[in-house]
Each structure stands twice: as C-alpha cells, then as structure tokens.
C-alpha positions in Angstrom: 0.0 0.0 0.0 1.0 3.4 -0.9 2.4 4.8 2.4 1.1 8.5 1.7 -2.3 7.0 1.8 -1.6 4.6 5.3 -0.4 8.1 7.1 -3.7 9.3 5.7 -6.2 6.7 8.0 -5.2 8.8 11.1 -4.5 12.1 10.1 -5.0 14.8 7.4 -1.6 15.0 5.9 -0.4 17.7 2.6 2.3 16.4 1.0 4.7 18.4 -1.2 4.6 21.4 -0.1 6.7 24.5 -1.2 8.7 26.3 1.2 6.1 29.1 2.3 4.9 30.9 5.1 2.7 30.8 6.8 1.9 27.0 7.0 -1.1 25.2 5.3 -4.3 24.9 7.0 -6.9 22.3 7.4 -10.4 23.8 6.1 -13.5 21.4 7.1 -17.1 21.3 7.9 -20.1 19.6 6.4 -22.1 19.7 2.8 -25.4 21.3 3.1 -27.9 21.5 0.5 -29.0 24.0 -0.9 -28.4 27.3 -4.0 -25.6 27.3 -3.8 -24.6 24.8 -1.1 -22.4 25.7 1.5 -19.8 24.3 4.1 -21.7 24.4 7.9 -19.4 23.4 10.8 -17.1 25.1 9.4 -13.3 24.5 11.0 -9.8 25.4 10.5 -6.9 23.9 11.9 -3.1 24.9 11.3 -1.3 22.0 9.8 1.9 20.7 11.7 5.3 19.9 10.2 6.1 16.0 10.3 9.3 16.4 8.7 8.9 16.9 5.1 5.3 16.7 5.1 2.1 18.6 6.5 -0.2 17.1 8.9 -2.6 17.4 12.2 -4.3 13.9 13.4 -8.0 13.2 13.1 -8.2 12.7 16.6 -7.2 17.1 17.2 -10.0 18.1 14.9 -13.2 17.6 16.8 -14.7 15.3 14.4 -17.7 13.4 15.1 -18.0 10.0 14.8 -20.2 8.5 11.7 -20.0 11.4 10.1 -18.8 12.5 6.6 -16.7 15.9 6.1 -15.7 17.8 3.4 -12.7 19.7 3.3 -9.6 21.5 1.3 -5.7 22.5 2.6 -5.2 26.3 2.4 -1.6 27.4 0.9 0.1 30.0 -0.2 -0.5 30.0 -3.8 2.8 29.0 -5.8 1.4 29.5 -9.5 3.9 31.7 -11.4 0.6 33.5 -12.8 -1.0 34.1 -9.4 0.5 36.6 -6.5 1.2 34.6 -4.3 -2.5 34.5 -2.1 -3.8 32.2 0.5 -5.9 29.7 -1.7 -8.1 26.8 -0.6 -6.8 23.3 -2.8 -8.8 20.0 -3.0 -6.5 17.7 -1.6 -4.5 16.0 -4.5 -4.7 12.8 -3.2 -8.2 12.7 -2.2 -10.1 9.5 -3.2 -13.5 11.6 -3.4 -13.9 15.6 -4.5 -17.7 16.7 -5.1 -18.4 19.7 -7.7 -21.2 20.7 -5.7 -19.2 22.9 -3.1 -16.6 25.2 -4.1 -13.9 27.1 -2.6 -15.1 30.7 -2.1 -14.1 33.0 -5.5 -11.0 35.4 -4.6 -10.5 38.6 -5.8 -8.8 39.0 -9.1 -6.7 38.1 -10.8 -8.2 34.7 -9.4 -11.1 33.7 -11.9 -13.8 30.9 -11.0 -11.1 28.5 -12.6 -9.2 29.0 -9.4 -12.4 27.4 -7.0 -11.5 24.4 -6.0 -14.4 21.4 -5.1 -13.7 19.9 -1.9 -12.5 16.7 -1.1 -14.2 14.1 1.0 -13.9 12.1 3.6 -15.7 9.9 6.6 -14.3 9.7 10.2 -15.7 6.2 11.6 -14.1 4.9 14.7 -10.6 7.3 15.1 -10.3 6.8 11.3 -10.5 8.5 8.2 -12.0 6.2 5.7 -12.8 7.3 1.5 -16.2 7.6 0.8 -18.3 9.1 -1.6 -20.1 12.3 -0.6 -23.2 10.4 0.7 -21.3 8.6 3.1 -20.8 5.5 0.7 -17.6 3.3 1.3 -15.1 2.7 -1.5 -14.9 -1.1 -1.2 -12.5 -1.9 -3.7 -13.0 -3.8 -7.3 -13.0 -7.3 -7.8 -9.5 -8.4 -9.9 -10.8 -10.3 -13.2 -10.4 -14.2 -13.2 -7.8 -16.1 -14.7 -9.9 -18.0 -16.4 -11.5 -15.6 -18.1 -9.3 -12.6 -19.1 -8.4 -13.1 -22.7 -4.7 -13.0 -23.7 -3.2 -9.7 -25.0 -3.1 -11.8 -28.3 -6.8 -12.3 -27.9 -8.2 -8.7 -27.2 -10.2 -6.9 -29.1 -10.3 -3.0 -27.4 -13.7 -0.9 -27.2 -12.4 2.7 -27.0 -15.6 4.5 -25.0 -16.1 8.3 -24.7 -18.3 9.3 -22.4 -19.9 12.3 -23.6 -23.0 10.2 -25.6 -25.8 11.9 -28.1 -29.2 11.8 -28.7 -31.2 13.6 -30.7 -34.6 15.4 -29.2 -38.3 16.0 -30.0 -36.7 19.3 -32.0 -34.6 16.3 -34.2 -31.1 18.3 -32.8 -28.3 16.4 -31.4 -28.6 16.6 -27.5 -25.5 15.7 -25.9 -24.9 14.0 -22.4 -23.3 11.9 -20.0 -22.9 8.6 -20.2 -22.6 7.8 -16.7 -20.8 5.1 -15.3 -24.1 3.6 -14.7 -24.7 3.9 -18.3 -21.9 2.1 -19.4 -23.0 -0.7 -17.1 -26.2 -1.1 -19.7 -24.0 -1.4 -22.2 -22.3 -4.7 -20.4 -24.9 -6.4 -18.3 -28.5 -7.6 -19.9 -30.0 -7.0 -15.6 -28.7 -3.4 -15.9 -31.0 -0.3 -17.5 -29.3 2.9 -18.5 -29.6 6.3 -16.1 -29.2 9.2 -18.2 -29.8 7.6 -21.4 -32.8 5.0 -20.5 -34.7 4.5 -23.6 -32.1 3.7 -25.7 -32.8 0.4 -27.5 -29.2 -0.9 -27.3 -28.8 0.0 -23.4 -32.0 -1.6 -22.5 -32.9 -3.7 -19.7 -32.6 -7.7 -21.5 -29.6 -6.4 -23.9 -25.9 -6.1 -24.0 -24.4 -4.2 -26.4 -20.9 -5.4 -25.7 -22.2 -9.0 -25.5 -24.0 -8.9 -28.9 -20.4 -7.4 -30.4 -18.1 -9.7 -29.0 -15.6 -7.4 -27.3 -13.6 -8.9 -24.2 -11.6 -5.4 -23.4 -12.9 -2.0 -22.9 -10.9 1.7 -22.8 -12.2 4.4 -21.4 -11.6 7.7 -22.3 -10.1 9.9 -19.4 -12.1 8.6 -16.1 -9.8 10.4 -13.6 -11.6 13.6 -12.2 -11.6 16.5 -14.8 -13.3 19.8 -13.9 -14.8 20.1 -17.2 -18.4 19.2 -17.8 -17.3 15.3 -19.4 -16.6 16.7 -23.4 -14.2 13.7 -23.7 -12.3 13.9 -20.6 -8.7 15.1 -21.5 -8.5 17.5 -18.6 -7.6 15.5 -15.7 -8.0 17.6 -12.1 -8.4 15.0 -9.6 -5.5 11.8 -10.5 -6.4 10.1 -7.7 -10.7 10.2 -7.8 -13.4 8.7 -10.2 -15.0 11.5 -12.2 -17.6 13.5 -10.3 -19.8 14.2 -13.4 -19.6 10.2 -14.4 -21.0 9.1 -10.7 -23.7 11.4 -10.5 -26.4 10.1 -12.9 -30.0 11.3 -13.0 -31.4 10.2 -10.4 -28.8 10.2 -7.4 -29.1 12.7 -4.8 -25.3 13.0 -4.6 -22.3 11.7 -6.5 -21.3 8.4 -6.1 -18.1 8.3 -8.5 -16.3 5.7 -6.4 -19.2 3.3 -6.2 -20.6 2.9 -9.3 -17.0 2.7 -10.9 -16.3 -0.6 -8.7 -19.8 -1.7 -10.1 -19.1 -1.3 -13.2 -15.3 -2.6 -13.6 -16.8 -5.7 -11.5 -19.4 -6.4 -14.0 -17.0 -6.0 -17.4 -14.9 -8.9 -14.8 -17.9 -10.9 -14.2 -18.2 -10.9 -18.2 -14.9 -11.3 -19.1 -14.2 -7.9 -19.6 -10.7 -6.1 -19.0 -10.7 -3.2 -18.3 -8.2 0.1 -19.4 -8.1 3.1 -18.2 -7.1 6.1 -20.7 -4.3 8.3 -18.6 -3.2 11.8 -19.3 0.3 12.3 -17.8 1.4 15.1 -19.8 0.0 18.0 -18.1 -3.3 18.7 -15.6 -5.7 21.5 -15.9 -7.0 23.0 -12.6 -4.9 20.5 -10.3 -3.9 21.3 -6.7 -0.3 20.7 -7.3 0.1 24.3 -9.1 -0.8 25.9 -6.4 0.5 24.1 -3.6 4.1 23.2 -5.4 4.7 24.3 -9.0 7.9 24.4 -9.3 9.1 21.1 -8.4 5.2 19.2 -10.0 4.9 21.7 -13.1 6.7 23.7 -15.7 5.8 26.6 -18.0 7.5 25.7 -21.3 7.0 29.0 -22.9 8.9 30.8 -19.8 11.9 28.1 -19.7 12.7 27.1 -23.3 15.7 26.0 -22.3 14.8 23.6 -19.5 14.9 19.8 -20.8 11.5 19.7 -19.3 9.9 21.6 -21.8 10.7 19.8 -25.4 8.8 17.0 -26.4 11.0 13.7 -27.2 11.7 12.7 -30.4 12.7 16.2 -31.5 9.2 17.1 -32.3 9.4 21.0 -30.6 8.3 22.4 -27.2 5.5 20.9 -25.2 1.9 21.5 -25.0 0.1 21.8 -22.1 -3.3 22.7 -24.1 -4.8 25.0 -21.5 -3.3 22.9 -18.7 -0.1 23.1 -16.8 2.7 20.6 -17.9 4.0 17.8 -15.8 7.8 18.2 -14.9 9.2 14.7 -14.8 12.6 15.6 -15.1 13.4 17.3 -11.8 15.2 15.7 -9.1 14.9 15.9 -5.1 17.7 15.0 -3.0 16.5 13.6 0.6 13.1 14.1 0.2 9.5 11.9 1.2 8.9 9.4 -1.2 4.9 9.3 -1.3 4.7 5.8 -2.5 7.7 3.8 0.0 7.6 6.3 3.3 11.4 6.3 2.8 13.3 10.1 2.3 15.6 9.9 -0.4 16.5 11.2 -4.0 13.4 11.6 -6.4 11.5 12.9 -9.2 8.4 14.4 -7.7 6.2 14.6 -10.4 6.9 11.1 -11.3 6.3 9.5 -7.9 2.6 11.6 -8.2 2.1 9.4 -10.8 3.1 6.0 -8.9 1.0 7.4 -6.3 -2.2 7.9 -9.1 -1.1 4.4 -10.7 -1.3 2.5 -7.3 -4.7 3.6 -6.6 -6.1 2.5 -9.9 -4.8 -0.9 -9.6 -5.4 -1.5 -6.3 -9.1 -0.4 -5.5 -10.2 0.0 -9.4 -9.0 -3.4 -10.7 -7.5 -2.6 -14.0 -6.3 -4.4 -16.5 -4.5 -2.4 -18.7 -3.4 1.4 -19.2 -3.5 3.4 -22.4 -0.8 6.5 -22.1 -2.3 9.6 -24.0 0.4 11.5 -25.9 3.9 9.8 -24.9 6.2 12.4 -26.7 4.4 15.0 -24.8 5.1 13.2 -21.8 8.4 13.9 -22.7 10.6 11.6 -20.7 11.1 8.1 -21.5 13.2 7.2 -18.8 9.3 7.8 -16.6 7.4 6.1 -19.3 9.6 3.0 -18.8 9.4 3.3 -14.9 5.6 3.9 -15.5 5.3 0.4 -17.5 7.3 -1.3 -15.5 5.7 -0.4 -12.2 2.2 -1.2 -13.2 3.5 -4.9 -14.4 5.3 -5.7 -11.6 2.2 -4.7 -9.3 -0.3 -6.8 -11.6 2.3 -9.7 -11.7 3.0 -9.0 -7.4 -1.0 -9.4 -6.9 -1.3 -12.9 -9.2 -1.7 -11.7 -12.3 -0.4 -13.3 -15.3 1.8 -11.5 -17.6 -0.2 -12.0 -21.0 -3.3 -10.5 -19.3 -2.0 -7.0 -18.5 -0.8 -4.0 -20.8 0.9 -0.9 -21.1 0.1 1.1 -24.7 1.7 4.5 -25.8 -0.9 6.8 -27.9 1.9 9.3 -29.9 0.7 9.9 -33.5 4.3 9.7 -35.1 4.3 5.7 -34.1 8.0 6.3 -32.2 8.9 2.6 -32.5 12.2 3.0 -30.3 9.4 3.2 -27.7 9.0 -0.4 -28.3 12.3 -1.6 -29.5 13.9 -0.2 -26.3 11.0 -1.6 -23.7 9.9 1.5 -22.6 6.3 0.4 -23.5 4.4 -2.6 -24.2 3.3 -1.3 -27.4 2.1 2.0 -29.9 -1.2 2.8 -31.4 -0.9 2.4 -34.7 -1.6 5.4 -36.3 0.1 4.1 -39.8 -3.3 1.5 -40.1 -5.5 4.0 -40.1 -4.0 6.0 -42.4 -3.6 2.8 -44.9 -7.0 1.4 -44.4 -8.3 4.6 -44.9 -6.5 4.6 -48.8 -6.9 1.3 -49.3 -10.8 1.5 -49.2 -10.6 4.3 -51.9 -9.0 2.3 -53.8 -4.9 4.3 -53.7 -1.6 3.9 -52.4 -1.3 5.6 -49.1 0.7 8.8 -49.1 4.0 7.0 -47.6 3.9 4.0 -49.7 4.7 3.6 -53.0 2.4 0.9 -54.7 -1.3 -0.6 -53.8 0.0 -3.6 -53.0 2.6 -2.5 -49.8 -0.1 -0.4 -48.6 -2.1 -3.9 -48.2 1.2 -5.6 -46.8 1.8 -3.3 -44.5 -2.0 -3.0 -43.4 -2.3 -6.2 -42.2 1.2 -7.3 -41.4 2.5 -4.9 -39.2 6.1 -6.6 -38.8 6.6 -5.0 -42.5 6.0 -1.6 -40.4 9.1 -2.7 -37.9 7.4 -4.4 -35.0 7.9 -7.4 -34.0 4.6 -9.1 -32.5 1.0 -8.3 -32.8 0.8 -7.6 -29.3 3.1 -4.6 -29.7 0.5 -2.6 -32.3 -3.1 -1.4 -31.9 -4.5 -1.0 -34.7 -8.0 0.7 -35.5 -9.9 2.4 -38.4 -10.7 5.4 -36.1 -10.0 7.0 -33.0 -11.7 9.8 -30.5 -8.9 12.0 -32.3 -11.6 13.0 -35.1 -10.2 16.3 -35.8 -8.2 17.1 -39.3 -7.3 15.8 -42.3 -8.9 12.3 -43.2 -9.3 12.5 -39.1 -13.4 12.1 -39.1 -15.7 9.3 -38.6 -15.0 7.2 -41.6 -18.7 6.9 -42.5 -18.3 11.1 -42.8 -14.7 9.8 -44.2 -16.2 8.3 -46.7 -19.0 10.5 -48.0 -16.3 13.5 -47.9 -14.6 11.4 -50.6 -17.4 11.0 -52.8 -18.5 7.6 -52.1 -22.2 7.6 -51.8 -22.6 3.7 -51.1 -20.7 2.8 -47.9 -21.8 -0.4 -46.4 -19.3 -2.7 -48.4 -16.1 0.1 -47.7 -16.9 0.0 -44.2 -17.2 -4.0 -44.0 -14.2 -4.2 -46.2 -12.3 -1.9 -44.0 -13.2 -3.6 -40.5 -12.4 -7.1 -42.4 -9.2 -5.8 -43.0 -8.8 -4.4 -39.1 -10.1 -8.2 -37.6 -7.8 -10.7 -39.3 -4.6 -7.7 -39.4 -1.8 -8.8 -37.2 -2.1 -6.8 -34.3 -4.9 -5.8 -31.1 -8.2 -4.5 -32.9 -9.5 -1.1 -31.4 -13.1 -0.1 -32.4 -14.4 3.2 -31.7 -17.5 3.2 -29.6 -20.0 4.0 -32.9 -17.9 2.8 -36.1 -19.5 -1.0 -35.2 -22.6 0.5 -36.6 -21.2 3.5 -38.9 -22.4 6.1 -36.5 -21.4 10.1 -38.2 -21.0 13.5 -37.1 -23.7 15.3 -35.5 -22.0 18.5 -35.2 -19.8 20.3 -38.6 -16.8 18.0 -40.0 -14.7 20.5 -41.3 -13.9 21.3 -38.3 -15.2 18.4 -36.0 -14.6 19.0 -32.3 -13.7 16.0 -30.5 -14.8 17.2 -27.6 -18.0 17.6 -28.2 -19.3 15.2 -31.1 -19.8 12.3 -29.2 -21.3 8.8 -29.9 -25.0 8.3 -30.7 -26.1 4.6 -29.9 -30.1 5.5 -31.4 -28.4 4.9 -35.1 -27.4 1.3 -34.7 -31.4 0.8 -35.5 -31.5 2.0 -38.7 -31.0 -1.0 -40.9 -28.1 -0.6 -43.1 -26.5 -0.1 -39.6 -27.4 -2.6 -38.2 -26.6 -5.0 -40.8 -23.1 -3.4 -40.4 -23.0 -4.1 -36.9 -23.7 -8.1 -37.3 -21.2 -8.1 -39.8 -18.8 -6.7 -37.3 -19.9 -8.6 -34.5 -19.1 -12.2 -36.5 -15.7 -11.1 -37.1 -15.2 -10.0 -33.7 -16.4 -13.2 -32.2 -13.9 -14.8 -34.3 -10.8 -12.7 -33.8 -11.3 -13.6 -30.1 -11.6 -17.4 -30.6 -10.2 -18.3 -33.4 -6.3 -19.9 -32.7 -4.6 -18.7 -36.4 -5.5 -14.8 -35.5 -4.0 -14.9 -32.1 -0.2 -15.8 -34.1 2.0 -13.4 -36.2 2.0 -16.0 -39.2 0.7 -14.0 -42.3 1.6 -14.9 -45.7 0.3 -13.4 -49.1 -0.9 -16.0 -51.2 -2.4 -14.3 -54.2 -1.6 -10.4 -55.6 -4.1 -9.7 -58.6 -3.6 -6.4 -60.7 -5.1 -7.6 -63.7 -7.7 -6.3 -66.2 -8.2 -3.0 -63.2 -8.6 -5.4 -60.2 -6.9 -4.8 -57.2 -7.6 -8.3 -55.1 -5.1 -9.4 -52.5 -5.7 -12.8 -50.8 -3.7 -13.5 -47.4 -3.9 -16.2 -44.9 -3.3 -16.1 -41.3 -2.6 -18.8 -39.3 0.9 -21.7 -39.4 0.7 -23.1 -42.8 -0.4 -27.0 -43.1 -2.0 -26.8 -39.6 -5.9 -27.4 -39.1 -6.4 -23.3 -37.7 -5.7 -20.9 -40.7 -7.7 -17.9 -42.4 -8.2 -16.9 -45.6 -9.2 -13.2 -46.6 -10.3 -12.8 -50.2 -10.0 -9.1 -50.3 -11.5 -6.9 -53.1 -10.2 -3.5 -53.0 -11.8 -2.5 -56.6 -15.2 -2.6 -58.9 -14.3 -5.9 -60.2 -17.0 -8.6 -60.1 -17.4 -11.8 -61.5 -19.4 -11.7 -64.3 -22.6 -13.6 -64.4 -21.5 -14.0 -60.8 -24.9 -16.0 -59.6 -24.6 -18.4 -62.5 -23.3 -22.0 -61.5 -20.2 -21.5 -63.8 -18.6 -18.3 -62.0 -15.9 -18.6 -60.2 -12.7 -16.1 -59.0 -9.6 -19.0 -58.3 -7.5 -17.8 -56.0 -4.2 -20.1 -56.9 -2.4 -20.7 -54.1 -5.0 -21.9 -51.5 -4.2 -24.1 -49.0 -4.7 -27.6 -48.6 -7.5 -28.8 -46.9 -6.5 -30.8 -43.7 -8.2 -34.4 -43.5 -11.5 -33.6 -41.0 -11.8 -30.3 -41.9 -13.6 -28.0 -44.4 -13.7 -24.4 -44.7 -16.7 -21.8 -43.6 -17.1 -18.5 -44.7 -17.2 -16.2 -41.6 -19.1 -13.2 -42.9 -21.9 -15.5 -44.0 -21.5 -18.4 -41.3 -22.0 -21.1 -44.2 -19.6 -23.7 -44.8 -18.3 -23.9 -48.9 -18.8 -27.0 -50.3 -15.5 -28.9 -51.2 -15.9 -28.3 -55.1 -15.9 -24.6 -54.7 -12.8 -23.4 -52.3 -10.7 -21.5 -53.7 -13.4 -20.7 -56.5 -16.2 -18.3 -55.5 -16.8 -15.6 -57.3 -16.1 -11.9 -55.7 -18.3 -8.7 -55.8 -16.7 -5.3 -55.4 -15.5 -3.4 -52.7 -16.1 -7.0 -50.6 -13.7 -9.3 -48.4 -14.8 -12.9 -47.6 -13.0 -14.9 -44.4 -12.6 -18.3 -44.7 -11.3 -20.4 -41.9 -10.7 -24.1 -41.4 -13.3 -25.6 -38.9 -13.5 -29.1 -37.5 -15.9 -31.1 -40.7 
C-alpha cells in the first residue's frame, strides 16, 4: 500500500509542499444542501510539520463519529501566474472531491477556474475512511479471473467516450453523460441505462458489448476533470473517479467511487478487461500548481531552455493545451517518497504518478493502461518506470503477464518506444492512415504501390514491430479532428463515395484478421457520423449516438462486425503473427489481395479474399462463375472451410473458386468437418 495513503487513516496530511509561510491549514465542515450549497461546521486547523510533510491527526479536529466531512488544505499559492494569495486546494490525493461545493471565489486576478471542489472524507471509529459524498464506502474492485481474461493476443479493445448523443423532440443532437451507470447497460442484460434510459441498445434484457463480442474496454479519461465530461482530457483529480460520471440522474449525490467498482466488477464478471485512458502530460486545474509548482509543473514558454519543456523525439516544445505541464525531469535529493515512506533522491512529479497508478490498480482493478500522448510526456526514462511499475504490481498481486498492458498513444508511431522496452506497445496510427486509402482504392501517401499499402496494413512486422501484441490498430479514434481524421462513415462521404456499407465492412475485415490488437471506436461497429460540422469536428464535443445502430443498413453493419469480432477472439490462427500473401491480382483494373493467417499445413488458418476494386465476376450467380485464388491451402483431412461473414460452410468443389463482388472481403477459416 502506498504509504502516503496509510499516514492518511489517522491524520490529514499535505504532501509536497513548497517552502512558504505561513503553513497550510486544514479547512472542514459539512455539505449542506441547498443554492448554492455551503460548508456548515465550518473549521480550521493549522497543519503541523512532520518532517517533510504537513499534517494534524484526526483525533485534534473535533470530528464526530459516523460522520462525513468535506474539506480542502489552504496554501500559499505557488502559481507563477498568481500573487502569491492564501488559496483553498482539493486535496491532490483525495479518493472523493464533489463539484457541488466550491472554494469561495478570490479577488482578481483569481477567476472561477481557481475554486477548487472539496475533497471528502468519513471519520468512523478514530479513522478516516474514502467515501463518496453520501457517506458510501469505496470497497474496492473485484480483480478479473484467470480463467476468463483473454490474452493480449486475444483482445479486441472498445475505446468509449463518455460524452454520448441523442437527438430530441426538436430532431437536434442533445449531448450528455454517459454515466458510469450507463456504461454498465451497455455490459450487463439486468442493468438499464440512467441518463440515457430508452435507448434500444442500453436496454434492460440487452448487452451491447455482449451482442459485439468485445472482451476489453478503454475508457476515455475517467480520472476527475473539472470540465463538464466533453471527452475527458482534462484530468484535475488523478487520484478520484470523475464527479460528473457518478452522478447520474437520479442520485441525490455523487457516487463516482461506487458505481465505478460496479461497473469494472461487471466487465470482470463478463470477461471484460478493463483500461483506463491516462493523461500524464499535463493537468488543468490540479492542486499541485498551487501548492508546489515548481518542483510538480513547468511553463514551457517561460523556460525554453529547460529539458523539461521539449517534447521527445525532437518534435518542438511541449503542450500543455490550456493545462499546466508535468515536470518529470526534476530531481529531489533527501526528500518523502509518497509511494515507500522512505526520504531519499526523487522525481516528484513522477512519484505523483506512482501514487495515481497504485490507486487504480489497487481499488479499481484494472487491466490495462492506455498512455495519451507519450512524446508530450516527454521523458522516456518515466514512461519505462511507469510500464514497468504497473507490471510488476499486476504480476506481485497474481496476475499473469499475458493478461496486462501498457500502450503509448503518440501519432508519429516512435517505434524506439517499443524496441527499447519502454512500453508494451504503440497505437498504430500508420493503419489507419492505410485502411483509410486502401478503401478508396490508392496507395497511401508514404507508400509507393497498392500492394505495400495492403502488406503493411495487415502485417504490421513489415512496419518494424515485431509481435502483434506490440500494435493497436483501429480504423478510427476519438482524435476525429483534421485531415482524413473524421468518422470514416463522414470519411467516406467527404470522398465522394455515396454507397458505404461494403467500404466499411471491407475496412473492418481488414482491421479483424490484421496482425495486431483490434480497437473499435465506440460507434464505427454500426457506422455512426458526425452530429455537429466535419470541417472542423470537435472532438470534444461530437460524441457517440447509440439511437443509429437501429436503422438498418446499420445494423446490418453491426452483425457483420460482431461475426468477425467473435472470431478474432476465438479463433487460434489470428491470435499468431504467421501472415503470408498467397495471391496479388492487378489484372484487367482489379486490385484483389488474398492473405492467410494462421501456421501453414495446420488445421487453424484464415483466408481473406480481399476486393479492393469494382471488379466482379461476371454472371456472378450463375453456376459457372468462379474467381480461383491459386495458391489456396490444402485442406487438412477432418476439416472444411466456412465462410465467416456469411456463417456457411463452402462445399468442397468450390474453395478456392467463388466468385467476388466489389469493394467486398470474404474470411474463410478451417473448422473441424
């Protein structure tokens, strides 16, 4: 257990601290209702040093047993844009924080950005215990089974937002929250949505993720973020669930804590792992800039010079995009380490992180962490210690080391990331870019023929890597801002293809027999579009509508998906890096690739009959058509091949020999005859 948070049973302790006078105070009371609410019972008590950190037991505070308290540390405000004021600052390693009750607005230049929400907590017994603001305990997640977490070679990732749409009685989009509660519906058939009830896919008797197939889910940003959801890349609060995402309609207060363990022990129940989505580049509105920025944060733009403020890979001077950057490159000597109680020689910032990590895997049960914008991060030498911190606690706590995962988001695909073990693996921003081509029917802009844009599609060694479980790989992303950026339905139509179905089945064939972990974007299973302008779409505010996957062609998109998923997660030649071209057809204007997956002469391989062009057989219903593809493979004795996209089995006289339709990929795999 993080020793930081063991101190913190018996006492309210500030760690970090600048060197200021006068010292920090303890500000606490009790939430009452009411517009606006207010703090009643209202306290303060001068924190005492305990050498390098800030504290005063719970025992010297007057605090009444059975009772739940909020509170915040005043400081003396260390921002580099502030003058130096006494501030109130949630606590940064508070387990709860509640919107509802705000520090009280100072006089300029402090704005309403600089109110603070408290932090919360319940003294039971002499001890401080994390609750949620109604007095709830945070009773931590149940770890996923062995026998039922899938294999990183076996995953195939949902990436949620959780800002969701619907459109209203006026037929405009309406966006909201899809509550942690919501995102329950989408998992368990006994579970009916809270701020989106009425949704045929989040119904009571239904499970969205069930019906697709999907075994692994990623979140977008679930740590606290002051902003009102949008997609969550403003993290406030490390150390707490979102306020916002555990306050459904409904509740009479916020129960963030609660229905988070609810929901990651459901996706467990159901074989489910669970990611979180972590940004560890900067914060926006977190405590640490006023209670310590210079050793937690650095302004980029003021110290050019500093190490701290260049992005790795040479790519130019870090953005903190209306937040205030992480400094991860700054040493202590002889100071508190948060995380081992010991006083020694560390980075700060980077043991913040450790402190944030150790909380998320211990009480929240994850499975896996996706790390938003790793050259922004800027220090590799973290990133490693990151990664290799997270898998030695999962493998410390029984876990086996197939069933956990570390991924780097950076655009650029930095593969020394990989090569040098800093990370488990990249997104792979180079397939979406190439699938994207490739259903248009041209060379992607880097490559220099059709036919190595395929390649390197669906084999991503050809890119550099070495194993599948080193890429993600997806046809979109929450990143739908920019060039060729948008949903590819919208993708599609902005390139002047009117009839999208087959492209968009072609294109998620291509993504669920490539070598590497599928992503799907929470709405691409069902084509879902932009609500809001595409020229300029604004990713953090279009957000997915679940009401479209009823519309037919939609739907019969979504079953289309939903086959291939099933597959990808069961089927043995898809989990292996074996990939070999068998047929390359040019000929006559066709552009058809064949490739099969799986060990060659072994009773589990695939066989993807892709048509990238308008080529069809002619007279293709007639009994005589046929497209051969020349080198098929042998068929094992007590086998025969199906057709995954169709679930039919292919009689014996025509493998190798059905005839194609445009813009169409058919998956054959060996099955047991």
């Amino acid at each position: 257990m993080v020793d930081l948070f063991k101190r913190k049973r018996s006492a309210f302790v500030l760690w970090g601290v600048a060197d200021t006078a006068p010292a920090p105070n303890l500000v606490i009371g009790q939430f009452k209702p009411g517009n606006p609410p207010e703090l009643v019972n209202r306290k303060q008590f001068a924190l005492k040093r305990d050498g390098q950190l800030w504290r005063i037991d719970a025992a010297d505070c007057g605090l009444v047993d059975g009772q739940v308290y909020h509170y915040w540390f005043e400081v003396t405000d260390t921002s580099p844009t502030r003058d130096g004021a006494r501030i109130l600052c949630t606590d940064p390693t508070a387990f709860a924080v509640d919107w509802r009750l705000l520090a009280p607005r100072l006089p300029a230049p402090y704005r309403s950005d600089d109110q603070d929400p408290a932090a919360v907590i319940k003294f039971e017994r002499g001890v401080l215990l994390p609750c949620d603001p109604g007095g709830e305990a945070c009773i931590p997640a149940r770890p996923i089974a062995a026998d039922k977490a899938a294999p990183n070679n076996r995953i195939v990732i949902y990436e949620l937002p959780t800002a969701w749409c619907r459109i209203n009685i006026h037929r405009d989009p309406e966006i909201g929250v899809g509550t942690f509660r919501d995102v329950m519906a989408l998992v368990d058939t006994e579970v009916d949505a809270a701020n989106f009830s009425g949704l045929a896919a989040l119904q009571a008797g239904r499970s969205h993720f069930a019906e697709l197939g999907i075994n692994a889910l990623e979140l977008l940003p679930i740590a606290d973020s002051f902003v009102d959801r949008e997609w969550g890349y403003a993290t406030s609060n490390y150390v707490a669930p979102d306020h916002d995402l555990g306050f459904p309609a409904g509740n009479t207060s916020p129960t963030a804590n609660t229905d988070l363990v609810a929901l990651v022990n459901r996706c467990h129940e159901h074989g489910i792992r669970f990611f979180i989505d972590a940004v560890m580049a900067f914060a926006t509105r977190a405590a640490m800039e006023n209670i310590n920025f210079p050793d937690f944060h650095i302004d980029a733009d003021a110290h050019p010079a500093n190490p701290d403020a260049n992005q790795s890979s040479g790519q130019g001077r870090r953005q903190g995009f209306g937040g205030k950057l992480w400094r991860y490159g700054h040493l202590l000597r002889q100071s508190y380490d948060p995380v081992s109680g010991k006083v020694e020689d560390y980075f700060p910032a980077r043991q913040f992180m450790q402190t944030y990590l150790l909380r998320w895997m211990a009480d929240f049960a994850i499975d896996g962490v996706r790390m938003d914008s790793v050259n922004n991060v800027a220090n590799w030498d973290f990133v490693e210690q990151f990664k290799d911190s997270a898998r030695q606690t999962w493998l410390a706590a029984g876990g086996r080391d197939d069933r956990f995962l570390v991924i780097g988001e950076e655009l650029s695909v930095p593969l020394e990331l990989v090569r040098q073990n800093r990370l488990d693996g990249l997104w792979n921003e180079e397939f979406k870019r190439m699938v994207r081509a490739a259903i248009l029917g041209r060379n992607s802009e880097k490559e220099s023929s059709f036919e190595w844009t395929v390649r390197k599609l669906i084999d991503c060694r050809n890119l550099g890597f070495r194993d599948g479980t080193q890429v993600v790989n997806y046809l979109g992303t929450h990143d739908t801002e920019g060039y060729r950026n948008e949903r590819l339905f919208n993708f599609l139509l902005n390139n002047g293809i009117v009839f999208t179905e087959e492209r968009i089945k072609l294109a998620f064939a291509c993504l669920l027999t490539a070598v590497g972990i599928p992503m799907i974007f929470a709405g691409d299973e069902f084509a879902d579009q932009h609500d809001l302008s595409v020229s300029h779409p604004p990713k953090q505010l279009d957000a997915v509508n679940f009401e479209r996957l009823e519309q037919p062609f939609r739907r019969r998109i979504f079953e289309y998906v939903a086959r291939l998923v099933k597959f990808r997660t069961q089927y043995d030649a898809l989990a292996v890096n074996d990939t070999e071209f068998i047929q390359v057809d040019f000929n006559d204007g066709k552009r058809v690739l064949c490739w099969r997956r799986g060990l060659a002469g072994s009773g589990s391989q695939v066989v993807v009959v892709a048509n990238f062009s308008d080529f069809a057989t002619a007279n293709a219903f007639s009994e005589s058509a046929e497209y051969r593809v020349n080198n098929w493979p042998a068929t094992p004795s007590g086998n025969k091949w199906r057709e995954i996209t169709q679930m039919r089995d292919v009689p014996a006289a025509w493998v190798g020999r059905e005839p194609i339709f445009p813009w169409e990929a058919k998956v054959y795999a060996l099955v047991d005859a």
